[in-house]
N, C-alpha and C positions, 0 to 999 in steps of 0.2 A: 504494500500500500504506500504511495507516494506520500511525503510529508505535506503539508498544507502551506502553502507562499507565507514566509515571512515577510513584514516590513519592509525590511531591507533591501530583500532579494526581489520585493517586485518593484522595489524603485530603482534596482539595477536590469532590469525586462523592460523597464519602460524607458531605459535610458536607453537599450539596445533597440525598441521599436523607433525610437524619434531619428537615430540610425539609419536606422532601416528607408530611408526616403532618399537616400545616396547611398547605395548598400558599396562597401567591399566586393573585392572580385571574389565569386561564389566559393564555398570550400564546404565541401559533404563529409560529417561528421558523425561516425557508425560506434557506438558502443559497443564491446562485447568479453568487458568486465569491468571489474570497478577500478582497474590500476594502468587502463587502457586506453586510446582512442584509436579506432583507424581514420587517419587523416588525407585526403584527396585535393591537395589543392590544384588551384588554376596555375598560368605563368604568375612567377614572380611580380610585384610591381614594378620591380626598377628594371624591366625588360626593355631592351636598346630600342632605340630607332630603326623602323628599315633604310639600309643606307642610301635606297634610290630617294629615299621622301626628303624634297627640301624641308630644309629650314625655315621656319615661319618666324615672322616677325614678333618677337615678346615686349610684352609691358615689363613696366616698372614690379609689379608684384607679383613675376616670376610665371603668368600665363601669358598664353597670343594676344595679339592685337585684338579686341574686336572680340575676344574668347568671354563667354558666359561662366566667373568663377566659382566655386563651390562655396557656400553661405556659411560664415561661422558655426562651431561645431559640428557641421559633418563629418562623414569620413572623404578624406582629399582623392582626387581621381591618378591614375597611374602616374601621369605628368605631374603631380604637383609634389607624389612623393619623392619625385627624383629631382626636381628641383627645387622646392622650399626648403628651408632651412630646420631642423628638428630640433625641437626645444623639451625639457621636462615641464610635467603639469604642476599646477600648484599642490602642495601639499594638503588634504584634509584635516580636518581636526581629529578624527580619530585615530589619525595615524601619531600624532601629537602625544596624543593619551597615552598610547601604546609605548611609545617613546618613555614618555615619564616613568614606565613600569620597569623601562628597561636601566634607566638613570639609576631609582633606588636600588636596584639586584645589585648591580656596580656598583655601588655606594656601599653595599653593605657588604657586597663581597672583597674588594679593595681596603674597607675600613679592620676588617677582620684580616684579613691572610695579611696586609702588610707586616704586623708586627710577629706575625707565624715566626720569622726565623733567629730572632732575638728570643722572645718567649720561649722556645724552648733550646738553641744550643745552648743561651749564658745563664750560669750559674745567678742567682735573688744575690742583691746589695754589690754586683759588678761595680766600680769605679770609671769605668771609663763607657758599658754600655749595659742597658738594663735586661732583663735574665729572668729567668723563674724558675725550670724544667731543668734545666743543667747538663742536658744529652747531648752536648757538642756539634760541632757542625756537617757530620758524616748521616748522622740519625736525624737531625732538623731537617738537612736536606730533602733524606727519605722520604721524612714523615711528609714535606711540603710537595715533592712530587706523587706520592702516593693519593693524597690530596687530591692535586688536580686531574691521578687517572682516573678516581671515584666521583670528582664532579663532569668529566666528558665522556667519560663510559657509559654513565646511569639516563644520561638522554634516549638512545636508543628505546628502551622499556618504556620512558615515558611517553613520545613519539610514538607508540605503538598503541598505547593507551588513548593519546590525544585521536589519531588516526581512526581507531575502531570503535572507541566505546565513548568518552567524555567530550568529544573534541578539544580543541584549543582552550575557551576560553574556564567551562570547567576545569579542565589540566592543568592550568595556570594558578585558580583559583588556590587547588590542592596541594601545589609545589610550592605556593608563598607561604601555606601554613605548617608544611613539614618544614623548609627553611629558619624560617620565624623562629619555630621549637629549638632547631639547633644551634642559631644563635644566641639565644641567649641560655641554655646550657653553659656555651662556652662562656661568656658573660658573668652566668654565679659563679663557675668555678672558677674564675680567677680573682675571685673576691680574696680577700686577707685570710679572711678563716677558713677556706677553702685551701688555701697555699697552704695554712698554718697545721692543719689536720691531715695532710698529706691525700687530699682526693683529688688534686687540679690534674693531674696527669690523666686519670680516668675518667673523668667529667670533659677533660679536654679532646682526648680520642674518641669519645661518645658524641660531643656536638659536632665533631669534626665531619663523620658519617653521617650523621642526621642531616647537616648541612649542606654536604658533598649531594646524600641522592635528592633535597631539596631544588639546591641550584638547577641539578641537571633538568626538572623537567620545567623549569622557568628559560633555561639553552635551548633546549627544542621546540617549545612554542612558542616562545614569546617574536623572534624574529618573521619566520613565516604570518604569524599574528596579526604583526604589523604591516606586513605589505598586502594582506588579504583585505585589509582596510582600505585600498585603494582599490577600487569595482570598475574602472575603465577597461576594456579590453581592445579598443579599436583606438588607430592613430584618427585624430580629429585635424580642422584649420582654425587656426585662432588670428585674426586681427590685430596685432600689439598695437601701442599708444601711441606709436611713432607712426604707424599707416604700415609695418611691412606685415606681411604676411609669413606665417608662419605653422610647421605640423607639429601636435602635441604627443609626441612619443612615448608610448609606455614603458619601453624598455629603459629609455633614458631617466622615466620617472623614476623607475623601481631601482637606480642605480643613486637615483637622490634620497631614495627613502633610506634604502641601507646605508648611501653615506650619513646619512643624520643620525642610522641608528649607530654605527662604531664611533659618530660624535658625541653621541649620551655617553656610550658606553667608557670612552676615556672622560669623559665631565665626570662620571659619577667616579671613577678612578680616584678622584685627587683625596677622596677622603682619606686615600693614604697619608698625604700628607700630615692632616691633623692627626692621625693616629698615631704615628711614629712619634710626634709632638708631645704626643700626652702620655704615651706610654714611659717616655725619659722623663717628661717634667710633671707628673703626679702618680699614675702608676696604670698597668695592664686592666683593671675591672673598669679604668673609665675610659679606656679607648675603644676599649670592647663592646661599652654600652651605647657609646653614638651613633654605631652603624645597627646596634639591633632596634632604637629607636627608630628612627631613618625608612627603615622598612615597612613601618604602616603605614607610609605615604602612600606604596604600591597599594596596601591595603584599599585605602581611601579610594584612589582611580578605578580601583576593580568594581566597588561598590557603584560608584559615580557611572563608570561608562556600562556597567551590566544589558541596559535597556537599547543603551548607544549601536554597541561595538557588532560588526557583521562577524557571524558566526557560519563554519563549513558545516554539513552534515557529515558527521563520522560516515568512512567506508568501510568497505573489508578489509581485511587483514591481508598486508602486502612486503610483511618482512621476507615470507618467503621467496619470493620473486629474488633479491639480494643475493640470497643465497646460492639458486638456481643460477643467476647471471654467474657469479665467481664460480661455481661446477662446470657450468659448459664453457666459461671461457680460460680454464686453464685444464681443461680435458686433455689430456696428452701433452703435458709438458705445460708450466709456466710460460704465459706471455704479459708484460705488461701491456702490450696495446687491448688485451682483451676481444679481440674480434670475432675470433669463437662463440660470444656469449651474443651476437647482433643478432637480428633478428632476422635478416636475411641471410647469414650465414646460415640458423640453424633452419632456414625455410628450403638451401639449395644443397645444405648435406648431410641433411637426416629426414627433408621430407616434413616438417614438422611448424608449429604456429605457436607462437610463445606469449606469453601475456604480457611480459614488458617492451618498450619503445628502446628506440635508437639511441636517444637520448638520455635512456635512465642510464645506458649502458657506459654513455659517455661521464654521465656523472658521477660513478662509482671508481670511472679510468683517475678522471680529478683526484679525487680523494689522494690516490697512493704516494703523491708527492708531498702532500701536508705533512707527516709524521715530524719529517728532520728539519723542517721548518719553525714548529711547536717545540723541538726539541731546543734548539737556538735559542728560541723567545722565551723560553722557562728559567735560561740561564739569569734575566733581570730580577727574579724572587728570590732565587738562588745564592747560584756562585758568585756573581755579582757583587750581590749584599755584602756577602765574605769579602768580597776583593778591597771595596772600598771601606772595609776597616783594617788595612792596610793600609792605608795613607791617611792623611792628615785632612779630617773635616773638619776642622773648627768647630764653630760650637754645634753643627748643623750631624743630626744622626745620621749612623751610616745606613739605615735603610731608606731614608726619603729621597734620596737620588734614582732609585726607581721609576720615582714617581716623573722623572723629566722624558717618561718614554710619553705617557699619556701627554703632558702638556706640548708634546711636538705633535701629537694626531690634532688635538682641540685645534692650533693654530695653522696646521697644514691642510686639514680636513678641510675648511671652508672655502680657502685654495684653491684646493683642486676643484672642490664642488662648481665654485661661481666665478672662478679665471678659468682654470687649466681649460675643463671640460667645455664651456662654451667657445672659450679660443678656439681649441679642434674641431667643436662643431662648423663655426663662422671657415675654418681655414678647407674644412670636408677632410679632415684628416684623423681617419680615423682611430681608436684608442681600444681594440677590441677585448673581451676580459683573459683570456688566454695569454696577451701582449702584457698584461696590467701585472696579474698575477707573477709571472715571471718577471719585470720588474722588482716586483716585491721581493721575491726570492731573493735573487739578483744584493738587494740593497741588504739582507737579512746576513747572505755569506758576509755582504763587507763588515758589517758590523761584529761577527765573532771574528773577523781576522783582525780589524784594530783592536779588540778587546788580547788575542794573543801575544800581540805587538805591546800593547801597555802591559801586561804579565811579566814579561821582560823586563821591559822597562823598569816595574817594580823592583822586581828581583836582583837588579843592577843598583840599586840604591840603598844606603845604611839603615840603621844600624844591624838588620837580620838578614838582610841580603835576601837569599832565596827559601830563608824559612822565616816569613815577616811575625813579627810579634814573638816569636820565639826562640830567645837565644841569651847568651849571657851579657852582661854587660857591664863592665866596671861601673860600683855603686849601686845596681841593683842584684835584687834575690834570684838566686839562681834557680833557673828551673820556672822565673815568674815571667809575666806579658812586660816584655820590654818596650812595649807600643809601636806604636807605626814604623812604615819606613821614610826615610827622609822625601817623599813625594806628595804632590798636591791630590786631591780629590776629581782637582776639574780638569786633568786630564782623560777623565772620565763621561765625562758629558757626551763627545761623539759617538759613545757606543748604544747612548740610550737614545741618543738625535736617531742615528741608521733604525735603530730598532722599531722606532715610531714610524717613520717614513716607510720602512718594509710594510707593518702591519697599515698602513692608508692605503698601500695597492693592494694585497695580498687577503688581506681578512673583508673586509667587506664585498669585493669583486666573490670570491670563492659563496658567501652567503648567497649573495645575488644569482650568481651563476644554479648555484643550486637550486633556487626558488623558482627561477622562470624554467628551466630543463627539466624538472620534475614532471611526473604525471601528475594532474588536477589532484586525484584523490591521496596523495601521498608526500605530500609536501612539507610536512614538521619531520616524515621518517629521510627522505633523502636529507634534510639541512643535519639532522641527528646523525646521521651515518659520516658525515664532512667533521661534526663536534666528535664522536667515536677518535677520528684520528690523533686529536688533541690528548688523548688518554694516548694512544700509543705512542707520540712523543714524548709524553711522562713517564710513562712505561723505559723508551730507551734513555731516557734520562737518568733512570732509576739504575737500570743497567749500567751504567757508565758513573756509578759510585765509588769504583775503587781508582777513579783517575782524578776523585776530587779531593788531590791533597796538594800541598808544596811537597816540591818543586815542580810537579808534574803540569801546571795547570796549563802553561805555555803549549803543550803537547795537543791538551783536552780541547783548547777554544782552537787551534790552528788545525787540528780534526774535521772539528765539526763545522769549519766557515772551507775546507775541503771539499767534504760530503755535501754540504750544502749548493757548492756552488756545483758541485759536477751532476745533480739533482735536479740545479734548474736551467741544464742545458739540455740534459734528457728529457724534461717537460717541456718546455718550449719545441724541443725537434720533433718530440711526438706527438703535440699537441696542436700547436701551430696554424695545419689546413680547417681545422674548428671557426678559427679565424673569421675564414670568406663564408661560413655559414652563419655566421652569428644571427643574421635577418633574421632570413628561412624559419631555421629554431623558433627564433622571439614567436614569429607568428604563428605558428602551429601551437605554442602553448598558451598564449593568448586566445588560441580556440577553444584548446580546452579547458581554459579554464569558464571559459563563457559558457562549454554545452555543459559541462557541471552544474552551471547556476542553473540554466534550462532542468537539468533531469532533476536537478533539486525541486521547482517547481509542478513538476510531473508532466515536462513537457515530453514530447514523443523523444525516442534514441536518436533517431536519425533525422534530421532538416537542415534544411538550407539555409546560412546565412549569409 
C-alpha cells in the first residue's frame, strides 16, 4: 500500500508539474527494486552542433537574435544549457537547520576528544601540562585512535537502520540521545571525586563507546539529511539583477550545500580551542561540561524543524548489494578498478541482471583511496599533539594548535565556495570532483612530508636532541622531563595550514560525490560506507603504534606522506575518465531521485518526465 502524499513531497510534485510546461529532454524511468532505476535517457544536452548549420546571430543573453527565451524558472532548452552560464541555487532554510545540527555534533565532538590526549597520557598535578589517567603516550594514542575507529565504523548499522526502518530524521533523533548519555558520563567522571575514588578510567572508557556509536549514527545521517532538504531536481533559468541570464545547477548546488556543511563542521571544531583552555587553566570536569551542554542546541533544532524538515521513506534493505558488488568484482583475483562487479560486465559474462547501478559500483571504487588519507589526518589528534610538546609554546597548550587545521577550512572554505568556484565557472573551466579530490590528496602527502622535515629538525636541536624531553641535564633530576627542545612551536603551523586545505578539497567533494552517485533509496548507507573508511584509517593508525616513539618519528611521517602520495597518483590515473562523465551521472540521479519522490506518492513505476 502506497504511503499517502506528504506536505512536503507534494509541494515538490507541484514544483515538478509547473516544470513540466518546458519539460527536459524525455528520460523513461523503470523501477525494479528498491536500490535501483533503469534509466533510458535521450542525447545529452550539451550535444554539438551539426557542423553544416550556420551560425546564427546571438543576443546579448546568450540566445539568437529574434529567439523566443525560456521564462524564469523553467527548465533551459539544449542551447541554453550549453551556453548560459551555471550558477548554485540559493540555499533553503532547512538546509540551514540541518547545518546547525551539524555545528553542535562538532562542537561537542571537538570540545570533548580535544583534550583526549593530555587527559589520559599525563600523569594529575603535571607542571608543565595537565594529566589525569597517567597511561602515556603509546596507550592515549591507542585509546584516541580506537576512538575514532568506533565512531566511523558504527555508521554503517546506523545507515542501515536510517535506510530500512527509522529513516533519517528518526535516526538522528536516537543518535543525539545515545550521544548526549555518553557525554556526559565522561563529564561526571572527570569530576574530582571521580578522579579521587579511582573510577574516571572506567567511566571514561564507558562514555567513550556510548559516544563513539552515538556520533556514528548523527555521520551517517545527518549529511545526506541535509542535502535531501534541497527538493530541486531539474536545472532551471534564472534572471540575475544585472539582466544576465543564467542556469541554476543542482549539482553545483549540492557542492555549496556540502561546502557549508565541512564549514559548520570546522566552526563547531574550534570548541577545541576553549577546551584545551580550560582544561590547563581550571581543570578536565569543566571543559568536558561545555560541549555536553552545547548539545541541546541540536536538541532544540530537532524539536523546532520536526514538522519542517523533508523526510525519505525508509527502503529495503540494500547492505547487501555492497557486499555482492566486492564478491563479483574481485572474483578471480583482486582488482582495484572493480569492473567485474558492473553491471554490464556481469550482464555479458555470466548472463545475468544485478540490482545495483554503474554508479554505486563507482562509489565503493572511491572509497578504497580514503583509508591513508584518514590515516595522515589522525596524525593532528595524535602524534602531533606529542610533537608540539616538544618545542617551546609559551604560554599557549600544546594541544590547541590542532585547532589551526579547522581555522584554515572556516577561512578557505568560503574561498573557494564564492571566488575559486564561480571564477571557473565565469572562465568554463572546469573543477570536476575526481580532479578536486586528488588535489586534496595531493596537499594531505605535503603536509606529512613537512611534518617529517620538522621531526628533524626537532631532533637536531638541544637540549635532548632526538629523545626530546628526555634526557639528562646538568642541574636537573635524572631520569626527569628536561623540557622542550630549543625550537619554536610555529614552525609548526604549515603542517596544520596543508592539513586544512587537503580536507577543503578532499572531504567535502568525496560527501558530495557520494550523495548524488548513490541510488535514491540508499543514500545515508553509501555516505556511511565512505565514513567506514575513516575507521580503517584509525585502524592503520593503530597498527603503526610501535613507530610512534623517538627517534623513529622522522621515519613514520616520511612513510606515510610516501604512501600517500603514491595513493593519489593511483586514484587520479584510475579515476580520472569519471571526469568527462560527471554531467551524464549528475543527471540520471537527479532522476532518480525525483521518481523516488513520484513512487513515494504512489505514483505509477514507470512515466515520463
Amino acid at each position: 500500500m502506497s504511503p499517502s502524499p506528504s506536505p512536503h513531497a507534494a509541494a515538490v510534485v507541484a514544483n515538478g508539474d509547473d516544470e513540466a510546461h518546458n519539460p527536459a529532454p524525455s528520460i523513461s524511468i523503470s523501477t525494479t527494486s528498491s536500490s535501483s532505476a533503469i534509466l533510458t535517457p535521450t542525447p545529452p544536452y550539451n550535444s554539438k552542433k551539426n557542423e553544416n548549420e550556420k551560425e546564427k546571430p546571438q543576443s546579448d543573453d546568450g540566445g539568437e537574435a529574434g529567439e523566443v527565451l525560456t521564462p524564469d524558472g523553467n527548465v533551459p532548452t539544449p542551447k541554453e544549457l550549453d551556453t548560459l552560464r551555471h550558477v548554485a541555487d540559493k540555499i533553503p532554510l532547512n538546509v540551514w537547520l540541518v547545518a546547525g545540527i551539524s555545528l553542535t555534533e562538532r562542537f561537542t565532538y571537538y570540545g570533548i576528544n580535544s583534550p583526549f590526549q593530555n587527559y589520559v597520557q599525563n600523569p594529575p598535578h603535571d607542571p608543565l601540562h595537565p594529566g589525569a589517567l597517567d597511561l602515556g603516550q603509546s596507550r592515549a594514542t591507542n585509546l584516541n585512535d580506537g576512538f575514532q575507529f568506533l565512531v566511523y565504523l558504527t555508521p554503517l548499522a546506523w545507515a542501515i537502520l536510517a535506510d530500512t526502518r527509522l529513516g533519517a530524521y528518526r535516526t538522528i533523533c536516537l543518535a543525539t540521545a545515545v550521544y548526549l548519555t555518553g557525554v556526559t558520563l565522561i563529564f561526571a567522571t572527570s569530576l574530582p571525586a571521580a578522579l579521587d575514588n579511582g573510577i574516571s578510567l572506567g567511566g571514561f572508557l564507558t562514555g567513550m563507546v556510548t559516544t563513539g556509536i552515538g556520533l556514528g549514527g548523527l555521520k551517517a545521517c545527518v549529511p545526506p539529511f541535509m542535502a535531501d532538504q534541497y527538493t530541486a531536481t531539474r536545472p532551471r533559468v534564472r534572471t540575475l539583477k544585472g539582466g544576465a541570464r543564467v542556469v541554476v545547477d543542482r549539482a553545483l548546488t549540492l557542492q555549496k550545500i556540502y561546502g557549508l556543511w565541512y564549514w559548520c563542521v570546522n566552526l563547531g571544531s574550534l570548541s577545541g580551542i576553549a577546551t584545551t583552555w580550560m582544561e590547563r587553566d581550571i581543570a578536565f570536569w569543566a571543559a568536558y561540561l561545555l560541549p555536553t551542554c552545547f548539545l541541546w542546541f541540536a536538541v532544540v533544532i530537532l524539536v523546532v524543524g520536526r514538522k519542517r524538515f523533508v523526510r525519505r521513506v525508509p527502503q529495503g534493505s540494500v547492505l547487501a548489494d555492497a557486499f555482492k558488488v566486492f564478491g563479483a568484482a574481485f572474483k578471480g583475483g583482486f582488482s582495484p578498478k572493480m569492473d567485474k562487479g558492473k553491471p554490464e560486465y556481469q550482464r555479458a559474462h555470466y548472463g545475468r541482471e544485478v540490482s545495483w547501478s554503474t554508479s554505486f559500483v563507482e562509489e565503493l571504487k572511491l572509497g578504497l583511496a580514503f583509508p591513508i588519507a584518514w590515516t595522515c589526518h589522525s596524525q593532528i589528534n595524535t602524534n602531533l599533539v606529542s610533537q608540539a610538546a616538544q618545542t617551546h609554546t609559551g604560554p599557549l597548550p600544546n594541544d590547541v594548535f590542532q585547532n589551526l587545521s579547522a581555522l584554515t577550512v572556516i577561512l578557505a572554505m568560503p574561498l573557494v565556495t564564492h571566488l575559486l568556484n564561480p571564477l571557473l565557472a565565469r572562465l568554463r573551466t572546469p573543477f570536476p570532483p575526481i580532479s578536486r579530490i586528488a588535489v586534496g590528496f595531493l596537499l594531505q602527502a605535503t603536509s606529512m612530508a613537512y611534518a617529517s622535515g620538522l621531526q628533524k629538525l626537532i631532533y637536531s636541536r638541544g637540549p635532548c636532541y632526538d629523545h626530546p624531553r628526555h634526557c639528562d641535564i646538568p642541574g636537573g633530576s635524572a631520569g626527569g622531563d628536561a623540557g622542550p627542545n630549543d625550537i619554536s612551536v610555529a614552525y609548526q603551523i604549515p603542517v596544520y595550514v596543508l592539513d586544512g586545505l587537503a580536507g577543503v578539497f578532499f572531504y567535502p567533494t568525496g560527501q558530495e560525490y557520494a550523495y548524488t552517485k548513490a541510488p535514491a533509496s540508499m543514500k545515508a548507507l553509501v555516505q556511511s560506507i565512505l565514513m567506514v573508511t575513516v575507521a580503517v584509517g584509525a585502524a592503520l593508525a593503530f597498527v603503526l603504534t610501535p613507530a610512534y616513539k623517538d627517534p623513529q618519528n622522522v621515519i613514520m611521517y616520511a612513510s606515510l606522506a610516501g604512501v600517500m602520495g603514491l595513493t593519489t597518483g593511483v586514484f587520479f590515473w584510475g579515476l580520472r575518465k569519471y571526469n568527462a562523465l560527471e554531467g551524464e551521472m549528475n543527471e540520471l540521479s537527479a532522476k532518480q531521485v525525483e521518481g523516488q519522490r513520484r513512487r513515494e506518492l504512489g505514483r505509477e513505476d514507470s512515466y515520463r518526465v
